[in-house]
C-alpha positions as CSV (number, residue, x, y, z in Angstrom):
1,X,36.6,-29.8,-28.1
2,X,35.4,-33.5,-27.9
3,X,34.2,-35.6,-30.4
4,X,31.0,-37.0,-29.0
5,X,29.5,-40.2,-31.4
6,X,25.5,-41.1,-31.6
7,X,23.9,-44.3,-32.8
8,X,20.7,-43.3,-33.8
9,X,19.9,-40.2,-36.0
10,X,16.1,-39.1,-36.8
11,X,14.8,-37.8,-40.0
12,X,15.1,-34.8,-39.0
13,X,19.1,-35.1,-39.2
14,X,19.4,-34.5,-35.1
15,X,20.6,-37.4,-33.1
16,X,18.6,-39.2,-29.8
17,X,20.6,-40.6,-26.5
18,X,22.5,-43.3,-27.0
19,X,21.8,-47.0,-25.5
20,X,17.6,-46.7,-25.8
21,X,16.1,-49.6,-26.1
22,X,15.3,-49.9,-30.1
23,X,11.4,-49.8,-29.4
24,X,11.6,-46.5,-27.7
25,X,13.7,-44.4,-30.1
26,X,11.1,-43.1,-31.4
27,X,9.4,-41.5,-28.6
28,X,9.6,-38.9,-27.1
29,X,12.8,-38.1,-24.4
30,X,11.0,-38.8,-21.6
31,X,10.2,-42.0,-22.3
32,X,13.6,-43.5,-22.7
33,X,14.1,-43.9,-19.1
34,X,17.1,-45.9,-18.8
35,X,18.9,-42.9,-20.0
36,X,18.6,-39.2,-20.1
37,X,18.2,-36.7,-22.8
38,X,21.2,-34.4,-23.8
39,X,22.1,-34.3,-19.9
40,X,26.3,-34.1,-20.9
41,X,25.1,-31.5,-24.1
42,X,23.0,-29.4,-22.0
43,X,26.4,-28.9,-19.3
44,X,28.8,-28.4,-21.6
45,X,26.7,-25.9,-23.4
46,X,26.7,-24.4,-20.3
47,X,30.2,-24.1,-19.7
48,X,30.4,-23.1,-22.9
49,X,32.9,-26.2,-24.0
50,X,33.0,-26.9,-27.7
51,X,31.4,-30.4,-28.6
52,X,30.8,-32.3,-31.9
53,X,27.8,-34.6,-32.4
54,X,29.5,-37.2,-35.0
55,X,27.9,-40.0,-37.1
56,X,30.0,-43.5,-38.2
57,X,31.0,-42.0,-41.3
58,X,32.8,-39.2,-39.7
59,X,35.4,-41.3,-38.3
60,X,38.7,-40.9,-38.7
61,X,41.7,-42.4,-37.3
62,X,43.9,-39.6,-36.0
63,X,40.8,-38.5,-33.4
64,X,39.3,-39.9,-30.6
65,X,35.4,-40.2,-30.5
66,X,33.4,-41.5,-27.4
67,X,30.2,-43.1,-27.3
68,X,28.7,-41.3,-24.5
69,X,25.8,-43.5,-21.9
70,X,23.9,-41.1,-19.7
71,X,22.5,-43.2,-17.3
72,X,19.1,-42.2,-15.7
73,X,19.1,-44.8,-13.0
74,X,21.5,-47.8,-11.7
75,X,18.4,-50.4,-11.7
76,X,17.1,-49.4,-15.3
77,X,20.5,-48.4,-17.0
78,X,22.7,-51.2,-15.5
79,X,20.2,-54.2,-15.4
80,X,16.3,-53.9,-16.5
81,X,17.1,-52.4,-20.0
82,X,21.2,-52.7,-19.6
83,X,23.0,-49.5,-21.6
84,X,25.3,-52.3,-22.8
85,X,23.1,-54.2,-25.1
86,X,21.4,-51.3,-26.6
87,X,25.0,-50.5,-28.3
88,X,24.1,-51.3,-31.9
89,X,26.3,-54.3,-33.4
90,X,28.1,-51.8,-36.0
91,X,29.1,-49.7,-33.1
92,X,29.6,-52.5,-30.7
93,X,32.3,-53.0,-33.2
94,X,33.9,-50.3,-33.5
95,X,34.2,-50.0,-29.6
96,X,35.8,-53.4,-29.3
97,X,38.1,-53.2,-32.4
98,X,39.7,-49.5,-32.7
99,X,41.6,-47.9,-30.5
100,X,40.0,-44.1,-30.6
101,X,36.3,-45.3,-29.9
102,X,35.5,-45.1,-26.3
103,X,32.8,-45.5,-24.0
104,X,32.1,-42.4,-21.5
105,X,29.9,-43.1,-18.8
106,X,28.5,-39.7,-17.6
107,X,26.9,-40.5,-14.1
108,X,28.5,-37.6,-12.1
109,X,24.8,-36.8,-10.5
110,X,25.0,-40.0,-8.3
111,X,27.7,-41.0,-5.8
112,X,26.6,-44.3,-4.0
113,X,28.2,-47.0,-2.9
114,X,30.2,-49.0,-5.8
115,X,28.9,-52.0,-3.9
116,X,25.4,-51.4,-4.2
117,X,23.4,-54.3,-6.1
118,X,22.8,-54.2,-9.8
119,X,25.4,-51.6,-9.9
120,X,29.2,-52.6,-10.5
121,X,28.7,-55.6,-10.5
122,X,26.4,-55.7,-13.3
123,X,28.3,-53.5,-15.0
124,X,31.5,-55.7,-14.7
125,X,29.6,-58.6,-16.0
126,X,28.1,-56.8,-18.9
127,X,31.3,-55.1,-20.7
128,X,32.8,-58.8,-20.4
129,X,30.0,-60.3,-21.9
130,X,30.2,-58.3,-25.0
131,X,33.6,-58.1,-25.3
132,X,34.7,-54.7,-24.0
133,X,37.9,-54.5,-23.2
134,X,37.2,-52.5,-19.2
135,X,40.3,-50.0,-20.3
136,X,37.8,-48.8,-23.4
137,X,35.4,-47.2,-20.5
138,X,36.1,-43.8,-18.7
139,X,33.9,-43.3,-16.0
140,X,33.0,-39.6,-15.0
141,X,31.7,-40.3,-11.5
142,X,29.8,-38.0,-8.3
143,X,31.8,-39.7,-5.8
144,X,34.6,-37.7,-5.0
145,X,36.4,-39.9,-3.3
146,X,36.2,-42.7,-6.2
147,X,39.8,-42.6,-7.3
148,X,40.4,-44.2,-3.6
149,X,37.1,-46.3,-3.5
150,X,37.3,-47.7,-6.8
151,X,40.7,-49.1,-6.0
152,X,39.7,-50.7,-2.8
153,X,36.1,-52.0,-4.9
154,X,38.8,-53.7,-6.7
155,X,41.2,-55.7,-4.1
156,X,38.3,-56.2,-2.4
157,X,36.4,-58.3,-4.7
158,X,40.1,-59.5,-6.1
159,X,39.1,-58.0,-9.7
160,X,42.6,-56.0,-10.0
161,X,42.0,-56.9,-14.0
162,X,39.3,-54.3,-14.2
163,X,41.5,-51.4,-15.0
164,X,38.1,-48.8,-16.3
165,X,39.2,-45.2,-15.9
166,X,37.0,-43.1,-13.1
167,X,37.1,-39.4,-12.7
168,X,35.8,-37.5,-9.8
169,X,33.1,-34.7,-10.9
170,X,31.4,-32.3,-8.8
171,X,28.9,-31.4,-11.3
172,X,26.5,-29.9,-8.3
173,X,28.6,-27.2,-7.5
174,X,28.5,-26.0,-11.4
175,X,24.7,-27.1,-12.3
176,X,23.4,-24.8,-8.8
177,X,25.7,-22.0,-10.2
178,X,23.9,-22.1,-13.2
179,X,20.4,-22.6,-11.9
180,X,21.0,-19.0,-9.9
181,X,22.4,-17.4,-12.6
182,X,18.9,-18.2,-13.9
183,X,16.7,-17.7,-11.4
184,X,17.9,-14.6,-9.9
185,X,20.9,-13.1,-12.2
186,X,19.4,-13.2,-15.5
187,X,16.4,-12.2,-17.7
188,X,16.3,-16.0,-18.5
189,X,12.4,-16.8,-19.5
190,X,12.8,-19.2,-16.4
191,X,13.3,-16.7,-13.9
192,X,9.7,-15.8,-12.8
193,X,11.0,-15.7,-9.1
194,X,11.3,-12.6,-6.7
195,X,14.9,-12.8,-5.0
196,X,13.3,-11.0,-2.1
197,X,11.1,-14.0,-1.8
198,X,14.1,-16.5,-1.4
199,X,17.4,-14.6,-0.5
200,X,17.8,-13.1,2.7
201,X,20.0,-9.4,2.3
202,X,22.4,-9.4,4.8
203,X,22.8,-5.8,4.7
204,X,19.2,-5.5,5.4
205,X,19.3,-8.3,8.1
206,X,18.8,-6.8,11.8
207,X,21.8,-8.7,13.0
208,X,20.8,-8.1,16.8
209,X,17.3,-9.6,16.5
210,X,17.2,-12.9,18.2
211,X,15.5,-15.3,15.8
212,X,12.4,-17.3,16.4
213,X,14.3,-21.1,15.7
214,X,17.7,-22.4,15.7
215,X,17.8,-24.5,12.5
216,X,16.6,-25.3,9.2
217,X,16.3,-29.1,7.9
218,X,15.2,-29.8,4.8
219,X,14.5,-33.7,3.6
220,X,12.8,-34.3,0.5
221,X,13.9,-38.2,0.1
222,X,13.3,-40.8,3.0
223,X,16.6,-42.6,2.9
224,X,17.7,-44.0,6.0
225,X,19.8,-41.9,7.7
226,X,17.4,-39.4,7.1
227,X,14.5,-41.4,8.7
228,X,16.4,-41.9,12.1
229,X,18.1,-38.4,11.9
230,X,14.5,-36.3,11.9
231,X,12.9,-39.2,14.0
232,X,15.1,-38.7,16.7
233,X,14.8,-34.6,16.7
234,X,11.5,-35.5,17.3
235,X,11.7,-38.1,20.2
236,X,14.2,-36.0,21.5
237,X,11.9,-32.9,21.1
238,X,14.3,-30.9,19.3
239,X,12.0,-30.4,16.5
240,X,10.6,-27.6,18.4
241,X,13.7,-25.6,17.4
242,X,13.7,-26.0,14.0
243,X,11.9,-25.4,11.0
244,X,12.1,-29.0,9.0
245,X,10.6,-30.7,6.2
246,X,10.2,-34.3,5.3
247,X,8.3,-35.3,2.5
248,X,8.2,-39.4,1.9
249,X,9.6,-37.9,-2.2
250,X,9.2,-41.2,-4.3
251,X,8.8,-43.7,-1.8
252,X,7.9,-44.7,1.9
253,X,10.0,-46.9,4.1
254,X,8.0,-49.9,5.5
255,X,11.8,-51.2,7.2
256,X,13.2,-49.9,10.1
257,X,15.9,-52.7,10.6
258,X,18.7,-50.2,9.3
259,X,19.0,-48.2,13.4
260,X,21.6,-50.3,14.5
261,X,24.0,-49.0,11.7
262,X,24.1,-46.0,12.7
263,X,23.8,-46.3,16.8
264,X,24.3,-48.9,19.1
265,X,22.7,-47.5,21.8
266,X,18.4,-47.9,22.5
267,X,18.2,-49.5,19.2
268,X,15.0,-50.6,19.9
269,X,13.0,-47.8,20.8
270,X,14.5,-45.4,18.0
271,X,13.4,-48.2,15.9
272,X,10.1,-48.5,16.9
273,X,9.7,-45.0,17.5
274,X,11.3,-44.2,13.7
275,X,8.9,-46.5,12.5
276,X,5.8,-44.7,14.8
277,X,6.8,-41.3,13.3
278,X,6.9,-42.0,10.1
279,X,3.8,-43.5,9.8
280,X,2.1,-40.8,11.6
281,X,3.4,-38.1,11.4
282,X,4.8,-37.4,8.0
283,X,4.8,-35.7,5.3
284,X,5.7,-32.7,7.1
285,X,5.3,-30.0,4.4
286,X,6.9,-26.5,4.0
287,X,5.8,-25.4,0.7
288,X,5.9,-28.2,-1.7
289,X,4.7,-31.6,-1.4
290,X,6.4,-35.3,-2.9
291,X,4.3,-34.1,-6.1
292,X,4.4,-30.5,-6.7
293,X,8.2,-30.4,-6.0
294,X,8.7,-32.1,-9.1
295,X,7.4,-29.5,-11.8
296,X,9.5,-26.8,-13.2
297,X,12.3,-25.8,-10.7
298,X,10.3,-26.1,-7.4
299,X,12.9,-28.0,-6.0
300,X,15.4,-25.0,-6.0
301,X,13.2,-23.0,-4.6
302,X,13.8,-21.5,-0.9
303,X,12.1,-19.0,1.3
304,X,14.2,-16.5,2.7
305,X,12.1,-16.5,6.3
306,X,13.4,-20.1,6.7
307,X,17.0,-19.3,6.4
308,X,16.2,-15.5,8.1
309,X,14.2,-17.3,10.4
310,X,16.9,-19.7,11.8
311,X,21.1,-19.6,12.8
312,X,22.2,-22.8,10.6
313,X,21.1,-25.2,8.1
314,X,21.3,-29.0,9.2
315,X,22.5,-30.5,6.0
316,X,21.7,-34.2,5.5
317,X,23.3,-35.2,2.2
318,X,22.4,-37.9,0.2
319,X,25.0,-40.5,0.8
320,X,25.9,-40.8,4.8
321,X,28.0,-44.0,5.5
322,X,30.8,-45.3,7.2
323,X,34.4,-44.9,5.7
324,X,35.8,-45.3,3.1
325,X,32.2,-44.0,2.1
326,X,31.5,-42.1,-1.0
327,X,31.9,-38.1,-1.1
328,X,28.9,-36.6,-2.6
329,X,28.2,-33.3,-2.4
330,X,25.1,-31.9,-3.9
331,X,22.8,-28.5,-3.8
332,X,22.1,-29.1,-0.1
333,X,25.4,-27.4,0.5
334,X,25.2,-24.5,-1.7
335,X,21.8,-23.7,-1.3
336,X,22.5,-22.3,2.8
337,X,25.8,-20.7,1.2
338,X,23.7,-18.9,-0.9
339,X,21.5,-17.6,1.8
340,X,24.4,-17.1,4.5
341,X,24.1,-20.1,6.5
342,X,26.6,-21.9,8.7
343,X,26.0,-25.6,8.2
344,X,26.7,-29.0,9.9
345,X,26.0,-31.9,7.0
346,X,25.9,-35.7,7.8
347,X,27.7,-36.8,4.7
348,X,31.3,-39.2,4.0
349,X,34.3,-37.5,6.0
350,X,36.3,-35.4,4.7
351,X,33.4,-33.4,3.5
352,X,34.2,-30.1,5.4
353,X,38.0,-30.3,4.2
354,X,37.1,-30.5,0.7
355,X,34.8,-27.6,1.1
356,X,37.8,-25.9,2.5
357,X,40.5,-27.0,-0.6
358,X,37.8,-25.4,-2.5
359,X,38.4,-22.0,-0.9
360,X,35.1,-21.9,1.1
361,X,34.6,-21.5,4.7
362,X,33.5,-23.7,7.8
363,X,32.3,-22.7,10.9
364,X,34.5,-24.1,14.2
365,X,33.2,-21.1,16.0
366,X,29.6,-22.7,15.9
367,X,30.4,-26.5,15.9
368,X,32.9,-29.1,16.5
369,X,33.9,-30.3,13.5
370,X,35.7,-33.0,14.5
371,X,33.3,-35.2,12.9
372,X,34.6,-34.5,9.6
373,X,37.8,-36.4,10.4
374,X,36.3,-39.2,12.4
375,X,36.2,-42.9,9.8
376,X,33.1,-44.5,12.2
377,X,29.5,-44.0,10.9
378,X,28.6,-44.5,14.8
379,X,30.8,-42.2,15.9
380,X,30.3,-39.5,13.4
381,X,26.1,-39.7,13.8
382,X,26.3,-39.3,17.4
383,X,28.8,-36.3,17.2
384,X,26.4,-34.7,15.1
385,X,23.2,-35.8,16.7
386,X,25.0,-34.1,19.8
387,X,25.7,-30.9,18.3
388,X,22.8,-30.1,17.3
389,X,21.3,-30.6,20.8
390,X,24.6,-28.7,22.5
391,X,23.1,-26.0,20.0
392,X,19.3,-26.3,20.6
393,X,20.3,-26.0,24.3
394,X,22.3,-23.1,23.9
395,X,21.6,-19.9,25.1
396,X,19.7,-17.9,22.1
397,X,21.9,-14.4,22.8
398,X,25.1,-16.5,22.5
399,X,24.1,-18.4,19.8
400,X,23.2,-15.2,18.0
401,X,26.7,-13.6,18.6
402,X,28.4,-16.8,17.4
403,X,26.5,-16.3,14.1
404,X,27.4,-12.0,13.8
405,X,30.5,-12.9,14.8
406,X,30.6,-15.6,11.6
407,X,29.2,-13.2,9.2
408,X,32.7,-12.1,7.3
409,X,32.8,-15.7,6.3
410,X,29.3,-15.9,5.5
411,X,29.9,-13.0,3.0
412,X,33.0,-15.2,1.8
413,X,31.3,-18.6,0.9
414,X,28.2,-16.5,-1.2
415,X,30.9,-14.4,-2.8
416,X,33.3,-17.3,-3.5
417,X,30.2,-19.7,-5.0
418,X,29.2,-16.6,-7.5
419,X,32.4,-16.2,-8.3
420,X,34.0,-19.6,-8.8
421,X,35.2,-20.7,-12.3
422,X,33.4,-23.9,-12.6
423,X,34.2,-24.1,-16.5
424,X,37.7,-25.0,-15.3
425,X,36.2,-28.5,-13.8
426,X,35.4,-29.3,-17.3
427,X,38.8,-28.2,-19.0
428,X,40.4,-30.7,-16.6
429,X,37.7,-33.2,-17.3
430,X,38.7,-32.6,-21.1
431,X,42.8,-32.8,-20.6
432,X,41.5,-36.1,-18.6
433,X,39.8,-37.7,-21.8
434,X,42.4,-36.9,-24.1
């Protein structure tokens, strides 16, 4: 049970997010947009851990009580309409001057950089501004790494006086458990899918049929890595082998000066030709577009003659950076688990052995996953990037007994996801607030 402490209560005796600007509290949840709407509720309703929504006057001194920010995104929350000054003077008070209010930061769906502008910085800046002592904040954070990074963050920018309290969170593994119990495990008004439609049967899967396409890349977002990565299965004419999407999903790069970050080699010409493709030959659409992936749950969505279709998913997470990097692990992972895919994934090392303390499966018989353990962004990419090819140049019979011969811990990884006791991240997340 936790003790969770709201600012602003409506008429209607039901409080709104905390930290929204004053002129917006009024409107509806969609338009608070520095923060989001009932985001920590809605999980640990979920989980089905115990929560109580408390006002000023329910105070007392022998319990803790944590004013909880649920940030929407690091510009808006952390800068443009800063969580921090929203905090309403009597409760600015309280925060500063006993010892059982807290601030709890609940940002575990984002795992960038701490260094990243109008980010840590800002947020540094802010709670000294107005007073808060750092030690009042606990920080539930994606990065699963951030025990290590925030502590280098720290000597590195000489701020060793910044003691606020981060905890690692892996709330994708638990919200995509959830979001299958729904859409194909439940009679949850929200279901209106076919599982036929989007999970291949591997009982039902001719095992000896040689399939049409090696692998599966899905890219909604154009970050970076992502850019080059699906650029250079193109110049390289690997794309032939794959079934890929791209979509340009909120924005469209118009710099390509990021290339030599990841490569030193023929900078220029992936440049130029990253810079060539995008421009003209993106979006490249599989079923939904930059738009109509954004309604209801079409982003969950999958088509079981993509994953039927091809031997492994090519994974490219959202953060993919040079060590120590963030550890950010999101639905990309689960969603080939769920359809028994092998996967390679350009994310922060030590990705696959996390994977593996979990209790899942990886797939050495398939790739070299050396990569994991290699600290270079350089060296990692080009492993990869080399893979891949070794793979698209393999022959097709061998690379279909490499996957038969893999099924056993296919049939592990789906059976360990379903089965996994995700409430328990949140009873440790609970022991870690008291």
């Amino acid at each position: 049970m936790i003790n969770l402490l709201y600012q602003t209560w409506l008429e209607n005796n039901r409080p709104i997010s905390n930290s929204v600007v004053p002129h917006k509290r009024k409107q509806s949840a969609i338009g608070y947009q520095n923060v989001k709407h009932n985001y920590l509720e809605n999980m640990f309703g979920v989980a089905d851990i115990e929560y109580k929504q408390c006002k000023i006057s329910d105070i007392n001194d022998n319990e803790i009580y944590y004013y909880h920010i649920q940030p929407e995104w690091i510009d808006l929350a952390f800068y443009y309409e800063n969580v921090f000054y929203n905090i309403d003077k009597d409760i600015l008070e309280l925060i500063k001057n006993k010892p059982n209010i807290r601030i709890l930061i609940w940002f575990p769906s984002e795992g960038f950089s701490l260094k990243m502008d109008r980010f840590m910085g800002d947020i540094i800046w802010s709670l000294g501004d107005m007073g808060i002592a750092f030690n009042k904040v606990f920080f539930v954070y994606g990065d699963l790494n951030i025990t290590q990074n925030w502590e280098r963050y720290k000597n590195n920018t000489r701020r060793w006086d910044v003691d606020i309290n981060f905890y690692p969170f892996n709330i994708f593994e638990h919200n995509y458990r959830h979001e299958c119990n729904v859409r194909y495990f439940s009679d949850h008004p929200k279901k209106k899918v076919s599982i036929e439609d989007e999970l291949v049967d591997i009982n039902n899967l001719d095992l000896d049929k040689i399939r049409s396409k090696r692998y599966l890349c899905k890219n909604a977002n154009p970050r970076e890595h992502r850019v080059l990565i699906v650029s250079e299965l193109f110049r390289k004419g690997l794309d032939k082998h794959g079934i890929i999407s791209f979509l340009n999903r909120y924005f469209e790069p118009n710099w390509f000066s990021f290339v030599d970050r990841y490569t030193d080699e023929e900078v220029q010409i992936k440049s130029q030709h990253a810079e060539h493709w995008l421009k003209n030959q993106t979006p490249i659409i599989l079923d939904h577009d930059k738009n109509t992936i954004e309604e209801g749950m079409n982003q969950r969505i999958l088509k079981r003659e993509h994953f039927a279709d091809t031997y492994f998913s090519f994974v490219t997470e959202t953060v993919f950076d040079d060590a120590p990097a963030p550890l950010f692990i999101t639905e990309k992972i689960y969603q080939p688990m769920m359809n028994y895919h092998p996967f390679i994934v350009t994310a922060g090392p030590g990705c696959l052995q996390y994977l593996r303390d979990q209790g899942y499966e990886t797939f050495p018989e398939m790739f070299n996953e050396s990569y994991d353990k290699m600290s270079s962004l350089k060296q990692r990419y080009a492993h990869i990037m080399s893979e891949v090819e070794r793979l698209c140049a393999m022959d097709i019979n061998q690379l279909n007994s490499i996957y038969k011969k893999i099924v056993p811990k296919l049939k592990h990884n789906r059976e360990h996801f379903l089965k996994k006791d995700t409430r328990q991240n949140f009873m440790d997340l609970l022991k870690w607030l008291k």
